[in-house]
Structure formats: structure tokens, C-alpha cells
C-alpha positions in Angstrom: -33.1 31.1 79.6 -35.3 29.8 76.7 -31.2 29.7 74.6 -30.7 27.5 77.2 -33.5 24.7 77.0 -33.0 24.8 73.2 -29.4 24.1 73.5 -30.1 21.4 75.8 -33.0 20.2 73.4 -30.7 19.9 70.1 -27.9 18.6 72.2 -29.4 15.9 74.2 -31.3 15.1 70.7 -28.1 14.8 69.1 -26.4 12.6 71.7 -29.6 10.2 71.0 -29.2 10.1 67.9 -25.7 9.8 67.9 -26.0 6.7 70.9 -28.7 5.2 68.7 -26.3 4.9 65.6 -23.4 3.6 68.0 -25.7 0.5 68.8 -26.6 0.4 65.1 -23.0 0.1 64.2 -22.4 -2.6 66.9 -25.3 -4.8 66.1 -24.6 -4.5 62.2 -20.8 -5.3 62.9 -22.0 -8.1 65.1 -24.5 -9.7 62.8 -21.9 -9.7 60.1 -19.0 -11.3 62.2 -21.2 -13.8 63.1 -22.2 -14.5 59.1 -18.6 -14.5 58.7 -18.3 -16.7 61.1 -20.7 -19.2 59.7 -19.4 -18.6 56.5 -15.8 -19.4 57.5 -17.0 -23.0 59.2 -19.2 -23.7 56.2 -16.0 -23.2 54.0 -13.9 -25.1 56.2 -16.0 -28.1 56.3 -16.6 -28.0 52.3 -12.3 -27.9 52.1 -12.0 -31.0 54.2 -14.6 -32.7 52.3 -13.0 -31.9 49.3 -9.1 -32.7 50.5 -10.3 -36.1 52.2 -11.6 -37.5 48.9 -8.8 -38.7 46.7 -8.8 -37.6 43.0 -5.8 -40.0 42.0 -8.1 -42.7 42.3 -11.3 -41.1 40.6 -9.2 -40.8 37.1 -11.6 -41.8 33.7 -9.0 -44.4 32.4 -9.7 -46.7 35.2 -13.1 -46.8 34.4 -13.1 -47.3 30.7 -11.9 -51.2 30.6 -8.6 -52.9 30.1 -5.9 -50.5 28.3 -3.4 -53.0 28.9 -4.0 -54.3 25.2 -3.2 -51.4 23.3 0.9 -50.8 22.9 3.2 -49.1 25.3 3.5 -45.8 22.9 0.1 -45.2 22.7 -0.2 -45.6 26.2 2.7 -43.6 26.9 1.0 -40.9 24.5 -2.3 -41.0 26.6 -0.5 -40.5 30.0 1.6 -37.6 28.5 -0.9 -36.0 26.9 -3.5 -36.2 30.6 -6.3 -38.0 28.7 -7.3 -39.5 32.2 -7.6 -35.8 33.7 -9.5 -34.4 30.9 -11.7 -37.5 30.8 -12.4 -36.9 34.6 -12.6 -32.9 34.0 -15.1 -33.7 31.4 -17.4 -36.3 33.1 -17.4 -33.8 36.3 -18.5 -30.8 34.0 -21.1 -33.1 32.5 -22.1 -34.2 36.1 -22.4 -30.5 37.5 -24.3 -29.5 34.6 -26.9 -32.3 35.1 -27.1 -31.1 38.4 -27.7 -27.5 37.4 -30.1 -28.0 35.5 -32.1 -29.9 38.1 -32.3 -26.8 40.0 -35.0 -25.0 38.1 -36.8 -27.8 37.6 -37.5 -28.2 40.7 -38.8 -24.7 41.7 -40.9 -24.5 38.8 -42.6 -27.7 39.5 -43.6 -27.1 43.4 
């Protein structure tokens, strides 16, 4: 009789525990489809951001003045070679880096 109440002990404690990491597994997978959810809207809203502004426009050689006086082989050189892109490449590392570095600063100084 006293086999029997221990059986029924360790098993019913096993099915608690067992129940009790069921609804662990369901709210962890829950929390992190929601995260992924957020995550996946956050991304999506960054990408259409990003594909609404038009980098054609944004190019470094518009910016730097009149090339129209220098000759049509230089110019032809310039455009060949992407000295527009790396210009813009350039000016946004220098811009992110600025940025970066404003990061600290302004933790440190709270």
C-alpha cells in the first residue's frame, strides 16, 4: 500500500514538473515570436526608409560645383573611375563616424 502512495507521489510530481516545463516552453516560444515579430516590422520599416530615398541623386559630384569646365576626358575618366560613389561612400563613412562617436559622449556626460 505505502509502494503505492510513493508511486503516485514521484509520478504526479513528475507530471508537475513535466506540465510546468510545457508552459515554460510555450511562454518562452511565445515571447520570442513576438520579439521576432517586432524585430521583423522594425526591419521592414528601416528597408522602406532606406529604398524610398534615392541615392542617384545624393552623388558627391553634384555638390562639389560646376565640373562642366574641366574637359570631356577627364570627365569621362571621373565617371569611369565612380569618383561620385566613392566621394558619397566617403562623406557617409565620415558622417556615421561622427555620429558614433556621439554615442559615448553622451552616456558619459549624463
Amino acid at each position: 500500500m505505502i509502494n503505492k502512495i510513493i508511486h503516485f507521489c514521484s509520478n504526479f510530481w513528475e507530471m508537475l514538473t513535466d506540465l510546468f516545463n510545457w508552459i515554460l516552453d510555450g511562454i518562452l516560444y511565445l515571447l520570442s515570436e513576438i520579439l521576432y515579430l517586432f524585430l521583423d516590422v522594425f526591419f521592414s520599416i528601416i528597408e522602406a526608409i532606406i529604398t524610398a530615398i534615392d541615392f542617384a541623386q545624393v552623388t558627391a559630384l553634384s555638390s562639389f560645383g560646376d565640373w562642366n569646365v574641366l574637359p570631356d576626358q577627364i570627365l569621362y575618366i571621373l565617371y569611369k573611375l565612380n569618383i561620385a560613389q566613392c566621394l558619397t561612400m566617403l562623406a557617409a563613412a565620415c558622417l556615421i563616424r561622427l555620429t558614433l562617436n556621439l554615442i559615448p559622449a553622451a552616456f558619459t556626460r549624463v
